[in-house]
N, C-alpha and C positions, 0 to 999 in steps of 0.2 A: 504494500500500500504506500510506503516512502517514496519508492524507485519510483511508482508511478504519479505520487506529486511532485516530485523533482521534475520528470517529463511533462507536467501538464504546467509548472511553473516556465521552463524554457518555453513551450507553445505560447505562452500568453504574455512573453514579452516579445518573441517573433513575432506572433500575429498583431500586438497592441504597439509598446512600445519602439519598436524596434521598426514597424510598418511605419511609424510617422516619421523616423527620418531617413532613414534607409528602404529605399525602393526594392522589390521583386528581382528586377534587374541589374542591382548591383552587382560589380564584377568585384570575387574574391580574388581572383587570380595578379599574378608577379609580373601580369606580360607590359613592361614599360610601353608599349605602344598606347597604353589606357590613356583615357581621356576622364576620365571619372575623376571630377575634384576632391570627392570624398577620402577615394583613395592615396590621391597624393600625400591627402593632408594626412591620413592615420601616420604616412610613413616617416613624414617629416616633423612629427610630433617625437619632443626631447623622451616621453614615456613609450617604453617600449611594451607593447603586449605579451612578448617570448619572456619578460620579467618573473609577468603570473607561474606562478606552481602550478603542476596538478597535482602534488603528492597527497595534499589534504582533502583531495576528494578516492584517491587511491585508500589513503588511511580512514575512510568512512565506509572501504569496501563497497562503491560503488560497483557496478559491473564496468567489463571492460569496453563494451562498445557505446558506451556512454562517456568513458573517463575519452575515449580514441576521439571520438565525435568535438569532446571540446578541444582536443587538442588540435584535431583539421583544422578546426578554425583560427586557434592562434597562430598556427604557423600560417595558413593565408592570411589573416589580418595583417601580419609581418611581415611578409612578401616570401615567405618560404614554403612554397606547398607542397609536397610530398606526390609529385605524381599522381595516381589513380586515387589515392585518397584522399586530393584538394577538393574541397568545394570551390562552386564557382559563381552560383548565385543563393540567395538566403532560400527561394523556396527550394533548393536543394536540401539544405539542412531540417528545413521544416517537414516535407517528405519524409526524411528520416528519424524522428524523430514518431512521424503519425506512425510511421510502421512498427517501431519500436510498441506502441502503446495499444498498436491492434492486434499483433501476434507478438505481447513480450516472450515465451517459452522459445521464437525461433530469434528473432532479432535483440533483445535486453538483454537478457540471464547469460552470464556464462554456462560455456557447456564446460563438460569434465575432458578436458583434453588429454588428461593423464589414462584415464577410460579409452580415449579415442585412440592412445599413441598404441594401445595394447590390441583393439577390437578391429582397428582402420575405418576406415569410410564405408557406413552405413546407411539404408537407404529405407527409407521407410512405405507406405501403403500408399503415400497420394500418388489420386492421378492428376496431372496438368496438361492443361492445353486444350481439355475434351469438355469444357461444364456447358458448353453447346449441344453438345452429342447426347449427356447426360440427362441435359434436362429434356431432350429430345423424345428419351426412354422413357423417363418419368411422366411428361406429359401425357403420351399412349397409355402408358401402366393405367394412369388414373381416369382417363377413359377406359378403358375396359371394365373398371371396378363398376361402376355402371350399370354393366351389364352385356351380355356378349363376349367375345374374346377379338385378339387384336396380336400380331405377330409382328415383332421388328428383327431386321437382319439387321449386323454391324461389320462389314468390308473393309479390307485394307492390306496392306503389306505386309511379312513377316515380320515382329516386332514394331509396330505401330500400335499397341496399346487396347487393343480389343476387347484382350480377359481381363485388364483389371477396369476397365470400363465396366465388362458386366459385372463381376465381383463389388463392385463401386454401388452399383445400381442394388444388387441383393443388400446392402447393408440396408440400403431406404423401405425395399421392402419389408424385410427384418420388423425396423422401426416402425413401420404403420399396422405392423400388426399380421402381416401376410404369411405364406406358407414359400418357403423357395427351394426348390430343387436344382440342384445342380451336376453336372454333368459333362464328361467331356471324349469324345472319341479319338479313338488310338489309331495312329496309320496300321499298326501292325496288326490291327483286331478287326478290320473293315468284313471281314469272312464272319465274322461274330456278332448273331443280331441282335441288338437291343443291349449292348456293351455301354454305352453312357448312361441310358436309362435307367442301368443295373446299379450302374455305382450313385447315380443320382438317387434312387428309391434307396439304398443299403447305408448312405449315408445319413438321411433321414431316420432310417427306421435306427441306424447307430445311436442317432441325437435322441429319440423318446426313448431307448432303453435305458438311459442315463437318468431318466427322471424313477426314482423307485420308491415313491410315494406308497401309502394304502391304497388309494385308488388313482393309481397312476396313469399318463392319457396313455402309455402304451397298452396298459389296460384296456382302456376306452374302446382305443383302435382297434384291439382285436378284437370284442368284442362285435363291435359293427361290423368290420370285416366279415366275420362265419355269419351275423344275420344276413349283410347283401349279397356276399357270391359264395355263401356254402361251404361245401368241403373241395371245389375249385380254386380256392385261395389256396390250396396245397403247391399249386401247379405255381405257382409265383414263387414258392419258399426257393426253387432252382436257381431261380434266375436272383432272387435279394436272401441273402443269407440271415441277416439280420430280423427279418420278418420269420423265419421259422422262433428264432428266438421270441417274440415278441406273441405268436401264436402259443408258442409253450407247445408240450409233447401231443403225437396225434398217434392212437393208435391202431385205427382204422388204415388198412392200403390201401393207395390207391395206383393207379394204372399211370404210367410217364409213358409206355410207348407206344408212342404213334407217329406216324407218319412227320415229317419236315414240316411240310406246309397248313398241315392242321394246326401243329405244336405251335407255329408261329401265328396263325389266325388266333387263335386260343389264347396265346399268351397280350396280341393288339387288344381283345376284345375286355383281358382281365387286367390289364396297365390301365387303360381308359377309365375303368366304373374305381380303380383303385384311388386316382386323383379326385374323382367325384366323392367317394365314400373319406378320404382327407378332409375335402373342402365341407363337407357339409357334418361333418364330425367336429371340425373345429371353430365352423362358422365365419371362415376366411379365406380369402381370394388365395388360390395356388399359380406360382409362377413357376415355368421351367424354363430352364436357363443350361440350355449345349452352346459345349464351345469345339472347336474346329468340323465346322460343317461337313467342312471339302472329303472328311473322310466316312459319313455315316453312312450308314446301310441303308437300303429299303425297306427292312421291315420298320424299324424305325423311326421315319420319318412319313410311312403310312400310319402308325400308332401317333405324332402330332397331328395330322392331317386329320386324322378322326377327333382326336381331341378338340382342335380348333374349330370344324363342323358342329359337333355336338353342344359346345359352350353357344355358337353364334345361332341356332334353332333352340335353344332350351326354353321351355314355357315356363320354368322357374328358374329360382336367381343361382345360375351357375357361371361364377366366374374364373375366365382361365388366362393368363397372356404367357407369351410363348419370345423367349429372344434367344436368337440364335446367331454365333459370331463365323465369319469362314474366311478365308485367305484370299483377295482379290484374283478372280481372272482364272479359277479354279474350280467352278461353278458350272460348266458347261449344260451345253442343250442335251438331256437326258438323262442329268443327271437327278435324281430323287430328291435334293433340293432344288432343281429347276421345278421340276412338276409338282413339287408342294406348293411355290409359288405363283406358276400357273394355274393351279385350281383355285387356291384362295384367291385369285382374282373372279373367277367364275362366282364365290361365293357372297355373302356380306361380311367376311371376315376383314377388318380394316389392317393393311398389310403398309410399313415403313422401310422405307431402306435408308440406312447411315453407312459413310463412306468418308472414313479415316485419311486424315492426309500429313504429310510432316509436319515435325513442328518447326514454329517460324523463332527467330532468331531474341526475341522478344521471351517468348516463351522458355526456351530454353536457358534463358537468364536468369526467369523466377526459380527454375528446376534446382540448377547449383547453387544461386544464394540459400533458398531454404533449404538445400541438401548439405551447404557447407555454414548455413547458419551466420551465414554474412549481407551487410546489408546487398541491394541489387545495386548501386553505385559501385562497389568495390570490386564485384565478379563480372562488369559488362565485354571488359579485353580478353577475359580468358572463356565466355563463353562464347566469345565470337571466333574462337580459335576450334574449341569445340563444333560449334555450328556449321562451321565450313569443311571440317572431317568426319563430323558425321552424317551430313546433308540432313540433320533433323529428325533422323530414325531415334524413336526412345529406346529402343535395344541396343543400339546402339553407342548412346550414349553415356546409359548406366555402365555400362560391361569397359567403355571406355574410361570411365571415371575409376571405375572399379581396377581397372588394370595400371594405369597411373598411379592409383594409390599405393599399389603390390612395390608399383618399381623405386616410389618413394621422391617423385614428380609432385605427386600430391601429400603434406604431411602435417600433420597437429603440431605445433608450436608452443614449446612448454612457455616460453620466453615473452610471446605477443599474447596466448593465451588466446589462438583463434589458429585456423587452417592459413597454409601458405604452401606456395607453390612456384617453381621456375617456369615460368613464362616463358623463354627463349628457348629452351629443350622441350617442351611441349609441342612449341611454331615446327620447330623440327622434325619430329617424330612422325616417322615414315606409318601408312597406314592403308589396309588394304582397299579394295575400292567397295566392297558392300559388307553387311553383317555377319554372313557366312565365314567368309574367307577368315575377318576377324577372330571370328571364334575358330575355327581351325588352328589360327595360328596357336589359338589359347590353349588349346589340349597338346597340342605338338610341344609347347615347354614342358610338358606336364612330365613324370617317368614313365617307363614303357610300361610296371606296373599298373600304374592310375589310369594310364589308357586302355591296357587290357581289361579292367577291373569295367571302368564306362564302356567299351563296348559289350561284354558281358551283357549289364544291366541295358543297354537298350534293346538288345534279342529280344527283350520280352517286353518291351511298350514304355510306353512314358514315368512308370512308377512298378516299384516292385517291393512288395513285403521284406521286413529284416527278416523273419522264420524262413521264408522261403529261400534271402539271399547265402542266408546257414547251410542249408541243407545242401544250396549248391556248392558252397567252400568245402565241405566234406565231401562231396562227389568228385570236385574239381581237383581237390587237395591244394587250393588258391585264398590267400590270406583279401578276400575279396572286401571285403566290409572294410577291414583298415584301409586300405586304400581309395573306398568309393569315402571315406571319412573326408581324407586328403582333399576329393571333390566335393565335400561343402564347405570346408574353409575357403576353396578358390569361387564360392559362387556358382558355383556348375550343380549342385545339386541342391535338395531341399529335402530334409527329413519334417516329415507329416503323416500323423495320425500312423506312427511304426512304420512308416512306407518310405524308404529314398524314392525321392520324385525329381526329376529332370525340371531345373527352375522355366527353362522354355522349350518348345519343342525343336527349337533349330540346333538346339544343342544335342538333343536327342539324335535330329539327323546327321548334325557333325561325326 
């Protein structure tokens, strides 16, 4: 509460005092060409500003980008500006200051840089540059709750930002109270139908096992369950694992064989009334959320297809919205996401398409300051160095920040007590020409271990159980797990929910 009347005391002598005699336009800067009377006169006044201390505001443990802030300015008042960190007019200072006092946690507060020298450059869950795209999503979502159902696609490049878009959106859902399923399909699994759905419904039904109340909703759910589809919900326990759990023991058999195309009609017909018996169990809109289209089945995306019909014909309130993310230019004519699109235009289903594009250089500025927790005055040189190396790909970007920090280009600063960085070896650094390549290059430092170990683990899809990766080390006689460890300190991998998971998929194909 101090820190933040101290900033609201400087504001209101910028904005008051400081406005009536010193203009907007004042020039801080040393450049003798000035014509500013003002300036002359600070400089030829017998009192020097460079006089003032800041020690007694260091010794009241202010933070440091506040104690920095006054000092910018005494040295421009002086005529000594420090390169990138001169101001140059007062509403510069005043900018930074607002920011300071809108997000103090990223711009005020010191961070633990003694944390950071140990942890390196971390990157947290915001998305930037998409609150267009997002609110895009949102809008649709909150039409459909209405009534009816409503499908948005979200297009774009490898690493352009798609899944933590939808990821982004599921929180909002979350928050209003909704039902979210989420899902994602595997290039290596495309022979295997209803693979995102599986893991979409197992994850869900993982989350209500967790609640183990008296009368718990997984309770609930089972119950409704065997009232709407009988001892047919058995035929689902195959395909969601977690749902036999939730059912509890059945001792009655039942019959699994049958034919292909039955199994799979059967199994459309028992996924559709399963998201109905959800939504109307828990009295809240259900949204499914698959991410990489480009690789789904048919059966699949005939089980949306029904879902979407059935929600937009329903004579009571059954609400359903459906977002789906897929890889620009990968979507061809006949393909099972072509004809889910092409029908839903036949129907009243209200259908969006969003199409991701780089970010602009602007953009990429907010990224590093809040990523490097400096204001965006100080980062705008070294993002524009970024910018032009990695033409705007957010995959790009991170992995690129993220590898500079490995080589120590990028580093915590016990001494300034903030991130710094050599600019001139950065300008330098040779880089390949798309994301791919980049990550290539990234596994190829790696040992011949850690790359055997990651191609391993991609044989079998984007994510792979620890039990399972066990059972292969004793087959393999391969110290596999130590080594895929290796690959999550370097960001290539992500352990979740017991599962190493491949942080993207391009790495997966790397």
């Amino acid at each position: 509460m101090m820190l933040t009347n101290h900033i609201i005391l400087l504001m209101l002598l910028l904005n008051g005092v400081i406005n009536d005699f010193i203009p907007d336009e004042f020039n801080l800067s040393s450049d003798d060409n000035s014509e500013n009377p003002r300036k002359r006169q600070t400089q030829s006044c017998d009192y020097k500003v460079c006089d003032v201390s800041l020690e007694p505001l260091r010794a009241k443990c202010l933070p440091v980008s506040l104690c920095d802030l006054v000092a910018n300015m005494i040295d421009c008042a002086d005529g000594n500006p420090s390169g990138e960190d001169s101001y140059h007019k007062m509403s510069e200072v005043r900018d930074d200051l607002q920011l300071m006092l809108d997000k103090p946690a990223i711009y005020l507060y010191d961070q633990d840089m003694g944390k950071l020298s140990i942890t390196g450059l971390q990157f947290g869950g915001t998305v930037f540059g998409r609150s267009a795209e997002l609110s895009t999503v949102k809008d649709a979502y909150r039409r459909s709750m209405s009534g009816g159902s409503e499908i948005v696609t979200i297009s774009g490049a490898s690493g352009f930002g798609k899944s933590l878009v939808g990821y982004e959106f599921g929180k909002h859902v979350l928050a209003a109270g909704g039902i979210m399923l989420s899902g994602k399909f595997d290039q290596l699994q495309q022979g295997t139908p209803f693979s995102a759905f599986a893991s979409a419904f197992n994850d869900y039904c993982g989350i209500l096992l967790d609640d183990n109340g008296p009368s718990s909703i997984s309770g609930v759910l089972a119950s409704k369950l065997r009232s709407s589809l009988g001892r047919d919900v058995l035929h689902l326990t195959k395909l969601i694992p977690n749902l036999a759990s939730i059912l509890g023991p059945e001792t009655s058999p039942i019959n699994f064989n049958e034919d292909c195309d039955n199994a799979q009609k059967r199994l459309q017909y028992l996924l559709c009334q399963f998201v109905d018996v959800i939504s109307s169990t828990f009295s809240a809109p259900v949204t499914l959320f698959l991410d990489d289209l480009q690789w789904a089945d048919a059966a699949s995306i005939e089980a949306v297809n029904h879902l979407l019909i059935a929600a937009s014909i329903s004579s009571h309130d059954k609400r359903f919205f459906f977002l789906g993310c897929c890889r620009e230019g990968e979507i061809k004519e006949g393909h099972p996401v072509w004809k889910l699109l092409r029908s839903v235009e036949k129907s009243s289903v209200v259908c969006t398409n969003i199409k991701l594009d780089l970010m602009n250089e602007h953009t990429i500025n907010t990224m590093v300051s809040e990523t490097l927790c400096l204001l965006p005055r100080l980062t705008r040189s070294l993002s524009s160095i970024i910018y032009h190396k990695t033409r705007g790909n957010p995959l790009f970007i991170s992995r690129l920040m993220l590898s500079l920090s490995k080589e120590g280009l990028f580093r915590p600063s016990l001494i300034r007590r903030r991130w710094e960085w050599e600019i001139e070896k950065i300008e330098c650094r040779e880089m390949p020409d798309d994301v791919a390549m980049f990550l290539n290059d990234l596994i190829r430092e790696l040992s011949e271990d850690v790359q055997s170990s990651l191609c391993i683990l991609s044989c079998f899809g984007a994510s792979a159980g620890i039990s399972f990766i066990n059972t292969l080390e004793r087959a393999l006689q391969k110290n596999i797990c130590v080594n895929l460890d290796v690959a999550v300190t370097k960001g290539l991998l992500d352990i979740v929910n017991g599962q190493y998971r491949f942080s993207h998929d391009r790495i997966q194909e790397a």
